[in-house]
C-alpha positions as CSV (number, residue, x, y, z in Angstrom):
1,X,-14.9,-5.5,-18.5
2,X,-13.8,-4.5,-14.9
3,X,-16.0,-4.6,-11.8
4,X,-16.0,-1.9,-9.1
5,X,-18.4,-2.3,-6.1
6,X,-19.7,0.0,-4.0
7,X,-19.5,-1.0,-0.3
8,X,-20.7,0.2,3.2
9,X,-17.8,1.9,5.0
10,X,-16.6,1.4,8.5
11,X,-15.0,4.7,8.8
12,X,-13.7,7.1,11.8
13,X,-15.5,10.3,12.7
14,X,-14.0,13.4,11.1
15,X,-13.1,14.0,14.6
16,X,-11.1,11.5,15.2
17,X,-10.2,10.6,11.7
18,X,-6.2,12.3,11.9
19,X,-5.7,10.0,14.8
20,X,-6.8,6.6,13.4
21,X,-5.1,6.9,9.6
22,X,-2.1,5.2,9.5
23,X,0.4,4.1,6.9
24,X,0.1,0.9,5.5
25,X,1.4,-2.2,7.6
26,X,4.0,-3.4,5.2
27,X,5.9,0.3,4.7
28,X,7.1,0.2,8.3
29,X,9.2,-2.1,10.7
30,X,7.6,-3.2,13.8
31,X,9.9,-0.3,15.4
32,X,9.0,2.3,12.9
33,X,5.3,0.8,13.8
34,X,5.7,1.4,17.5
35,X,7.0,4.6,17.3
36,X,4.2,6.2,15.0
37,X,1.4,4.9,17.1
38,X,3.3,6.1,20.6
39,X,0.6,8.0,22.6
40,X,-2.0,7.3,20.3
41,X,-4.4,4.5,20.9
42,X,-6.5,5.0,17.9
43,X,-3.7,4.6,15.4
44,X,-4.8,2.1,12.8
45,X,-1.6,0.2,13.4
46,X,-2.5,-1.6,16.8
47,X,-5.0,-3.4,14.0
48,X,-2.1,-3.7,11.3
49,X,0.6,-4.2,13.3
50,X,-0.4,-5.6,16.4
51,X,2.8,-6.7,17.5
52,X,3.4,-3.4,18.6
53,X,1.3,-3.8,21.9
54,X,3.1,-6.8,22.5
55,X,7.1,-7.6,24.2
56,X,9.8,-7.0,22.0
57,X,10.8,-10.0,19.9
58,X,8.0,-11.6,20.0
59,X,6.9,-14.2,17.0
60,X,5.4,-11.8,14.5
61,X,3.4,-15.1,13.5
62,X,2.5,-16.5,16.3
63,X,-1.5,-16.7,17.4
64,X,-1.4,-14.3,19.8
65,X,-0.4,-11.2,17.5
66,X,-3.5,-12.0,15.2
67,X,-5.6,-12.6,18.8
68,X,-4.1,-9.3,19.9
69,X,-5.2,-8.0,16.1
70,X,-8.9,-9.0,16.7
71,X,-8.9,-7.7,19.9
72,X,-7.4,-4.4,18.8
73,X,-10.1,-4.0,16.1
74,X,-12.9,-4.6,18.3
75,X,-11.7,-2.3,20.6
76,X,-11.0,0.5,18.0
77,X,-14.6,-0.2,16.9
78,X,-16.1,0.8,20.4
79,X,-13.7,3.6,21.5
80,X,-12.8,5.3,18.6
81,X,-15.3,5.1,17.8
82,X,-15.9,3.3,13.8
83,X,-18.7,4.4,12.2
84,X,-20.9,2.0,9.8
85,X,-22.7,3.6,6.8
86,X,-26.1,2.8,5.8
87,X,-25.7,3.3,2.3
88,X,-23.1,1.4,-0.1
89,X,-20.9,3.8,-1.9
90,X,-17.5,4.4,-3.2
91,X,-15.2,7.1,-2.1
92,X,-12.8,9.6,-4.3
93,X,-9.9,9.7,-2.2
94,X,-7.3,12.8,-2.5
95,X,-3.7,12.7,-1.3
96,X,-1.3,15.3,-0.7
97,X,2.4,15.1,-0.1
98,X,4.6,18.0,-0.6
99,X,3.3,20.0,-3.8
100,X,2.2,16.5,-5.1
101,X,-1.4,16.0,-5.1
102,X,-3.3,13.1,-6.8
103,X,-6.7,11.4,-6.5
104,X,-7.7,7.6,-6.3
105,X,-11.1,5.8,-5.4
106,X,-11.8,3.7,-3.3
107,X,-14.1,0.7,-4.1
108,X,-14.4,-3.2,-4.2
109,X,-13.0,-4.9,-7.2
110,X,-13.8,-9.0,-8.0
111,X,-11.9,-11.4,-6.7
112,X,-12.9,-13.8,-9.7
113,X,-12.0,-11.0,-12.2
114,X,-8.6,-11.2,-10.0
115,X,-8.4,-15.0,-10.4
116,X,-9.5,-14.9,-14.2
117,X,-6.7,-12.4,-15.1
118,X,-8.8,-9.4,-15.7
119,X,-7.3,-7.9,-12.7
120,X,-2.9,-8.1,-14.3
121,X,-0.2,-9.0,-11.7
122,X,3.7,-7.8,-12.1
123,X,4.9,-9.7,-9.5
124,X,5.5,-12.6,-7.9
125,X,4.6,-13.6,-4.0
126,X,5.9,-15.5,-1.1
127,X,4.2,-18.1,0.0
128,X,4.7,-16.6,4.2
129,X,3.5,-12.9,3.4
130,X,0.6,-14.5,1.7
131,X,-0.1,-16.7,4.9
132,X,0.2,-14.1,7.4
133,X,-2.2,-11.7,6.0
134,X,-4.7,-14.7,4.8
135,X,-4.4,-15.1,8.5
136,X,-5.2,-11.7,9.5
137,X,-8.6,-11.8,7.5
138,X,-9.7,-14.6,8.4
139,X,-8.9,-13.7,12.1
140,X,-10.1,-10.4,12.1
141,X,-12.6,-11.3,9.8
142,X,-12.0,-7.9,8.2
143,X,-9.5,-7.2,5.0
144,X,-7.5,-4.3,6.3
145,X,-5.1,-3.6,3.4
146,X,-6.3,-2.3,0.4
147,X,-4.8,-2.8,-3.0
148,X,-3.4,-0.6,-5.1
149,X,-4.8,-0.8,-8.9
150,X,-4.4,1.4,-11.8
151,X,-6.4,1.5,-15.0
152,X,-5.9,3.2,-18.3
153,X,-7.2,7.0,-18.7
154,X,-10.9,7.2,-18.8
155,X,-12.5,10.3,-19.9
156,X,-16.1,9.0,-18.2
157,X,-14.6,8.6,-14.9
158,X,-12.4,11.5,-14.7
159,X,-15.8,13.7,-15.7
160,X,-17.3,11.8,-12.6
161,X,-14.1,12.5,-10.0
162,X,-14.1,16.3,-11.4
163,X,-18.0,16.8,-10.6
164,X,-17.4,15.1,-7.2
165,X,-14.7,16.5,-6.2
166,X,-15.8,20.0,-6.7
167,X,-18.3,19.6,-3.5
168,X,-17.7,19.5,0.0
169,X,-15.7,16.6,1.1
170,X,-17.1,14.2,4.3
171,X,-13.0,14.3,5.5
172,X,-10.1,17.0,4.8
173,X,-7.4,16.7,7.8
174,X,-3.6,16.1,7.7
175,X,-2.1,12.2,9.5
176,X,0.4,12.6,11.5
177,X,3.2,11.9,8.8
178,X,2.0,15.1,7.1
179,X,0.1,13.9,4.4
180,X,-3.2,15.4,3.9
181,X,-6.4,13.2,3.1
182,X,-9.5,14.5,1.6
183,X,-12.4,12.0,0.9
184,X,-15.9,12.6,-1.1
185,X,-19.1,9.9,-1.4
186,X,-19.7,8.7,-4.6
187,X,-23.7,7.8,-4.7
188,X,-26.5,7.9,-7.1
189,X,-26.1,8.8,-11.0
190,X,-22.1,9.3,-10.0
191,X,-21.8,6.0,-8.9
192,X,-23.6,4.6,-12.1
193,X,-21.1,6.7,-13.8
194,X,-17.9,5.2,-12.5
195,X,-19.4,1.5,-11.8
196,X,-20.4,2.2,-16.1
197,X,-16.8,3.8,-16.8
198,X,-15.2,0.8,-15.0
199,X,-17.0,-1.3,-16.9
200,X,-16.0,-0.6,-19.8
201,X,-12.1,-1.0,-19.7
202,X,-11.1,-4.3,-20.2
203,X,-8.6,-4.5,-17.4
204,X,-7.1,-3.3,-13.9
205,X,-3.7,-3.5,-12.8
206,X,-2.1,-4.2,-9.8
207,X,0.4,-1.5,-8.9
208,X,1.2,-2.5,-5.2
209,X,-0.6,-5.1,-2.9
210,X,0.1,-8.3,-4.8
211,X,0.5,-10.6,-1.5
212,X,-2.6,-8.8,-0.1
213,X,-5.2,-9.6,-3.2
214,X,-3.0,-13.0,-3.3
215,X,-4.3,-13.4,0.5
216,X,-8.1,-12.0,-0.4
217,X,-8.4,-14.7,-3.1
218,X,-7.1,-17.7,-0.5
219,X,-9.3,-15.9,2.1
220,X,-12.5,-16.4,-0.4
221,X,-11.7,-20.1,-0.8
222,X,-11.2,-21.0,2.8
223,X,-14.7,-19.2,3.4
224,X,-16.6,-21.3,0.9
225,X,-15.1,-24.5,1.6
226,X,-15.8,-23.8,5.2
227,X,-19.5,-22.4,4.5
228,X,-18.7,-19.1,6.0
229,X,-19.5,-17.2,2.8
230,X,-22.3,-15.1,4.3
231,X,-20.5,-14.3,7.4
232,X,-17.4,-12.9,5.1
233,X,-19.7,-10.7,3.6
234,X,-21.0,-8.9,6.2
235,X,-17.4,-9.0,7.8
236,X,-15.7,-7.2,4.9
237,X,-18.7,-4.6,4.8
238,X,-17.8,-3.7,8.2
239,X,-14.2,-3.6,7.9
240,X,-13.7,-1.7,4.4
241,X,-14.2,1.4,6.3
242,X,-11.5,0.5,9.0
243,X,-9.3,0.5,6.3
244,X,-10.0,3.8,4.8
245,X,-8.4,5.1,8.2
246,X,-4.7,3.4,6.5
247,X,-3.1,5.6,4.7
248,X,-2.7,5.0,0.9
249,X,1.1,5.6,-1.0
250,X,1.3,8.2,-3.4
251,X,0.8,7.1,-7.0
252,X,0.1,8.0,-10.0
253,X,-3.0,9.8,-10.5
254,X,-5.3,7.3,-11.9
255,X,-5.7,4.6,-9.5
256,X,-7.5,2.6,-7.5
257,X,-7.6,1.6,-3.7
258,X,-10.0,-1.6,-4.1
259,X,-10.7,-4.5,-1.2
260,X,-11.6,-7.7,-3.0
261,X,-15.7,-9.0,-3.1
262,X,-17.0,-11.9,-4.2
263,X,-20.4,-13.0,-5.4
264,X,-21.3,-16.3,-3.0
265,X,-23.5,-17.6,-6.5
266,X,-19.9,-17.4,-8.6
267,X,-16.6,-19.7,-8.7
């Protein structure tokens, strides 16, 4: 079975929300980077891409871009500002580019269904991307990346996404790159319904973010054998929201925009 988790979102005020979305970090040089978030200090990418606050050439590695990172997120907290839910949920999460429109959700998936192979993997990773955004979690204290899964058709959780969807959305604005976002709550019976849909497929698949799950699953061991496991838990609640404000790629239609969990009682 797979494993979908609700989780209480960090997220921007509708106000404000067109100004803080931002592409993902790894889509963009640290030029491309700069030049998106010119003029705009609420741009998700001073958290992503901190480097871009910093002088030209500097070590993109080096501990003052995930200081600067930390810094950047706390500060995006207060001013934006980043608003915490009270209630876990997941979110149905509607993208538009061009005339191509297609509809994810966005939830928490298992990091030990990712380590046991439930959760598929295509690709290989390298060993420095891996370490840099390990670094930025554990940092930050915050997974700002989702990644990308896809799962086979479900009749159960397209029912769900159709009811949902149909209502009034809590965002609907257009980023800055022109690509509109549109985002519904999932609570209640509708959340039964996907967290029982999910469940029943056997597995997920990874369709982009291989180094960042890679990084979520080295994240969770450096947090238990450091006996911060309680502290990463409220940390990630607090930062899935922050990274509803990136941007998710266009993909196919059935997919998934998950941060990794873990239970502190599993291994």
């Amino acid at each position: 079975m797979a494993t979908i988790r609700p989780f209480r979102a960090l997220r921007p005020t509708p106000e404000v929300a067109a100004r803080t979305s931002a592409v993902p970090y790894d889509v963009v040089n640290v030029e491309e980077a700069r030049a998106l978030a010119a003029g705009n200090p609420l741009s998700f990418l001073h958290v992503s891409r901190a480097e871009i606050d910093m002088d030209p050439g500097v070590d993109v590695y080096s501990d003052a871009v995930y200081t600067k990172a930390a810094d950047n997120f706390a500060k995006l907290r207060r001013e934006a500002p980043l608003v915490e839910e009270a209630q876990p949920a997941v979110y149905l999460y509607r993208l538009r580019m061009g005339g191509h429109t297609q509809t994810g959700l966005a939830a928490c998936y298992s990091v030990d269904e990712y380590d046991h192979d439930i959760i598929k993997k295509h690709e290989r990773t390298r060993r420095d991307k891996e370490d840099d955004r390990t670094r930025h979690i554990t940092t930050l204290r915050a997974q700002t990346g989702p990644v990308f899964l896809t799962y086979r058709a479900s009749k159960a959780i397209d029912e769900v996404a159709e009811r949902v969807t149909a209502r009034a959305p809590m965002f609907d604005f257009t980023a800055v790159d022109g690509v509109g976002h549109t985002i519904w709550p999932v609570t209640g019976v509708d959340l039964d319904g996907l967290i029982n849909g999910f469940g029943a497929l056997p597995f997920l698949y990874i369709a982009d973010g291989h180094h960042r799950a890679a990084s979520a699953a080295r994240t969770r061991k450096y947090l238990l054998e450091h006996g911060l496991a309680d502290e990463s838990r409220r940390s990630r609640e607090a930062a899935k929201a922050a990274s509803l404000a990136e941007a998710a790629k266009p993909r196919r239609r059935r997919w998934t925009g998950s941060w990794p969990w873990r239970s502190p009682t599993t291994r």
